[in-house]
N, C-alpha and C positions, 0 to 999 in steps of 0.2 A: 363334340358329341359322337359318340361311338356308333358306327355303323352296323346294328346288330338285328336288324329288322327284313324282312324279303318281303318280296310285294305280297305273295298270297298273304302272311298274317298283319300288314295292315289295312287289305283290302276287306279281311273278313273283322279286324276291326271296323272300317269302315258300313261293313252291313249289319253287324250287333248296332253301332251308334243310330244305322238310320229305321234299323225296326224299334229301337224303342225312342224317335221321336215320331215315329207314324203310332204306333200306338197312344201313344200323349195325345195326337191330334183326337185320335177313334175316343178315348175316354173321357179326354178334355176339350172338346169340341172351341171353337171361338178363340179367343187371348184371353185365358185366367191368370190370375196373377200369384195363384198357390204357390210354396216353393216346389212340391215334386214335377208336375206339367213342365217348371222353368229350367229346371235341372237335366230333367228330358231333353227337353227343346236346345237346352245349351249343348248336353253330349251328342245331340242330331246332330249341330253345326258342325264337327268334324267328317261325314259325308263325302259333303258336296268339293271341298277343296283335296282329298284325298282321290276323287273321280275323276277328275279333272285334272291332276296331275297325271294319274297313271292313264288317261287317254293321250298326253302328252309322249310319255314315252311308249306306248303304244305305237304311235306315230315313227316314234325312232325307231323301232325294232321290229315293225313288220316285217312279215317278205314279201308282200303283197296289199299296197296301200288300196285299193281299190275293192279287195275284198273285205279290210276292215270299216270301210266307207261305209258297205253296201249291209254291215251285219249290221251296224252302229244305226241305220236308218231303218232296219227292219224289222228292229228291235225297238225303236223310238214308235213307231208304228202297233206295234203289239199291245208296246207300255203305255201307252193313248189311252186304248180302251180299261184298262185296270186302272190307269192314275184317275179316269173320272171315273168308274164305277166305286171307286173306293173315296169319293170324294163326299163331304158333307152336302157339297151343295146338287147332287145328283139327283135328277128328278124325274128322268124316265130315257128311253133310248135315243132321244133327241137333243140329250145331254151328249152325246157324242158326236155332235155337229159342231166342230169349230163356231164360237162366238152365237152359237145358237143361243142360249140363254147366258146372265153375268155378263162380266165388265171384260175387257181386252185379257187383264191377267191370269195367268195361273190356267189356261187353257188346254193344255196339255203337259205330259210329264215333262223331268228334266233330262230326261234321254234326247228330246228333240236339239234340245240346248248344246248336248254335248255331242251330237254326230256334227252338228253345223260347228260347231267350235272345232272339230278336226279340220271340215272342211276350209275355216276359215285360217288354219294355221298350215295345208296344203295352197292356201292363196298368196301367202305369203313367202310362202319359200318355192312358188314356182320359178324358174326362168324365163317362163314363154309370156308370163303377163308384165304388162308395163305400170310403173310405179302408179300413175294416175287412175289406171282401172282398178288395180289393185286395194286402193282406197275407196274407191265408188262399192266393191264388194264386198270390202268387210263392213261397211253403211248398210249394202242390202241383206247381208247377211243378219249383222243384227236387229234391221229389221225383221228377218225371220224367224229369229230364234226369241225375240221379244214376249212373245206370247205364252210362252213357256214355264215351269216351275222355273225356278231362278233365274230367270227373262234370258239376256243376253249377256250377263256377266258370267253366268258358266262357259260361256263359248271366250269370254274374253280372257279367263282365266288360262281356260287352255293355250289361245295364242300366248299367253306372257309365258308361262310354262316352257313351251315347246320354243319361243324361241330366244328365250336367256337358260336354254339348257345347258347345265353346270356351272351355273352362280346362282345358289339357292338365296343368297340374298336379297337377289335382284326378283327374281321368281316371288319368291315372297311379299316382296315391299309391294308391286305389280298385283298382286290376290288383292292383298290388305286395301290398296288404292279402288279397287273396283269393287271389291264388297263395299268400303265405306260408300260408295256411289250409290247402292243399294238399299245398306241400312236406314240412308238419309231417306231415301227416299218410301221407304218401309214406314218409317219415324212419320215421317208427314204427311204420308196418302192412306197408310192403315193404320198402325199402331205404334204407339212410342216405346212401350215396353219391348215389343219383340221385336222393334226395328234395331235396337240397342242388343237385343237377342242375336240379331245375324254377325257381329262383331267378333263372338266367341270362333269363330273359325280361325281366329290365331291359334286358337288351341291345338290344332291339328299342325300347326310348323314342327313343334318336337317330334310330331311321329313321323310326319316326311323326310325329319332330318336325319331318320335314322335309318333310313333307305339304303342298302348294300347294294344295290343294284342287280340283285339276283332276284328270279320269280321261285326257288323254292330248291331243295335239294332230291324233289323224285319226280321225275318226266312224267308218271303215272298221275299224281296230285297235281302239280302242276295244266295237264291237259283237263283234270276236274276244275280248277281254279278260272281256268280262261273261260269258262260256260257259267261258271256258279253264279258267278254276279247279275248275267244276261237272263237268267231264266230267273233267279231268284227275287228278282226287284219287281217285276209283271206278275209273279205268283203269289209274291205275301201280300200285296196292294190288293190282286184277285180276295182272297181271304180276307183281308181288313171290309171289304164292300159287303162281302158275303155275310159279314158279323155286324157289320152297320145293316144291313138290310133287315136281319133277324131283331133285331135289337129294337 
């Protein structure tokens, strides 16, 4: 497959995919089994595996891992309070109390998911931890990121990513392995349709495969590119709540 892709235009593929399956949510509230909602729902599932790849190489190409830590959790922070005001099940400002109302999941966004998934792919390739801590962490890790839109298989994503960087094979098989973990579990604790719905994130291998490894050909778009996503994901969730409110 022809490598003819840069990260900004699949990352902004990726944010067309994930505003029109949040809108499906605002329209289509529940699990309908319509085809447009499904169709939606299915173009959503390219997202999350598209995020999660390029926080992976993120991880490779900073110049400063500790300031992309520190934006990734502040940002996860921000996206809290938009991912439940924009949420159906939001019911006043006590909604944004961790586990204050509702079940463990879906508690906060999937930003929380994805700063702990760096973290947990910096636990891995440190030197200074010993093999056995190292596994107790990424245990409490995905304990932490459990609660989250796409629990801890977004964190787990990124570890496979980040560290079979450059065998997208392996990378891939590794997604597919922990989503199916999730779909299963989708399938049999909420819904069997949409559990079967999170599987379509195969779909998203073609466009990561077509990854050049370049962020864009203008240092100018580019510096727009690294912000767009961080501000853009807390803003339109702001507005979906703002329109579910009126609504």
């Amino acid at each position: 497959m022809k490598k003819i892709l840069d990260s900004n235009i699949i990352k902004l593929i990726a944010i067309v995919a994930m505003t029109l399956d949040h809108i499906a949510w605002l329209i289509y509230p529940g699990y309908p089994t319509e085809p447009l909602p499904i169709v939606l729902h299915i173009i959503g599932r390219l997202t999350c595996p598209i995020m999660c790849y390029f926080i992976a190489e993120g991880y490779h190409y900073t110049k400063n891992i500790n300031k992309y830590t520190a934006r990734l959790f502040a940002f996860a922070f921000i996206s809290h309070f938009a991912y439940v005001f924009s949420s159906a099940d939001f019911v006043d400002w006590r909604s944004f109390i961790p586990f204050y109302y509702g079940s463990v999941l879906n508690q906060t966004s999937v930003m929380w998911a994805l700063a702990w998934g760096l973290v947990m792919l910096r636990v891995v390739n440190s030197e200074r931890i010993k093999q056995s801590a190292k596994t107790v962490l990424i245990l409490l890790i995905c304990l932490a990121a459990f609660p989250s839109d796409w629990s801890c298989i977004a964190s787990l994503c990124i570890l496979a990513f980040g560290t079979n960087r450059g065998n997208l094979k392996k990378q891939m098989l590794w997604m597919v392995f922990y989503v199916a973990i999730y779909s299963a579990v989708y399938f049999f604790a909420l819904d069997r349709v949409y559990g079967l719905i999170q599987m379509a994130v195969v779909l998203a291998i073609p466009i990561i495969a077509t990854y050049n490894g370049r962020r864009g050909r203008s240092a100018r778009v580019n510096k727009v590119f690294k912000w767009l996503f961080y501000i853009y994901y807390p803003l339109h969730l702001f507005v979906i709540g703002l329109i579910r409110l009126v609504l």
